[in-house]
C-alpha positions, -999 to +999 in steps of 0.1 A: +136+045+304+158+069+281+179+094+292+158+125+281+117+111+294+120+135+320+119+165+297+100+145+263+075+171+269+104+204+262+118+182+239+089+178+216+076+216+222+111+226+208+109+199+180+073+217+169+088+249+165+117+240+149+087+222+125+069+255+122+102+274+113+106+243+085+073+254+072+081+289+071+109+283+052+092+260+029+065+293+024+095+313+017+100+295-012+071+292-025+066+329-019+100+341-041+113+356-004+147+372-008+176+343-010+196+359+019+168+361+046+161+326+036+197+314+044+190+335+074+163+310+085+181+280+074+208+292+097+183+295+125+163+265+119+199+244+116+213+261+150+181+251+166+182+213+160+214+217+172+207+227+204+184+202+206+209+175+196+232+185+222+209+187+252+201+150+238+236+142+241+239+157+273+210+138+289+222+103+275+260+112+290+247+120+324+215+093+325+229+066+302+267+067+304+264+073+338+241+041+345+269+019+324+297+029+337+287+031+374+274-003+369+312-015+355+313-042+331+320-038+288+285-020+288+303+015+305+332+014+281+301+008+248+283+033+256+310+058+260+318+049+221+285+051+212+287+083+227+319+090+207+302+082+174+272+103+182+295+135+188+314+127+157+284+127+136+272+158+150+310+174+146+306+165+109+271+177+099 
């Protein structure tokens, strides 16, 4: 069981509006809308997966993580780098 199962259901509600705001942004476009308020949704859209990225992040550290390192063994000490790597990758985009 991941991490985040316990709140799939948030998860994807906020994944569907983030989808809607995509969409919105894609009839922008199509619809000539003014370059700035388009940015202005980007923005939004782009601070909102974010937020969903880091409560993922969050769930793995205190479900995952925790599991591996409280169980000892190489699998605490891979999972805090894979942890590591996922934060990097988040830090650069």
């Amino acid at each position: 069981m991941h991490g985040y199962s316990e709140s799939k259901g948030d998860y994807l509600v906020r994944l569907r509006r983030i989808e809607g705001q995509v969409r919105g942004l894609q009839r922008m476009v199509e619809e000539d809308a003014y370059c700035i308020d388009v940015l202005t949704q980007v923005s939004s859209v782009t601070r909102a997966l974010q937020k969903v990225a880091l409560a993922l992040l969050d769930e793995h550290m205190e479900h995952c993580v925790r599991q591996a390192v409280e169980e000892g063994g190489p699998q605490g000490s891979e999972k805090i780098a894979e942890a590591m790597a996922a934060v990097e990758r988040l830090v650069r985009s």
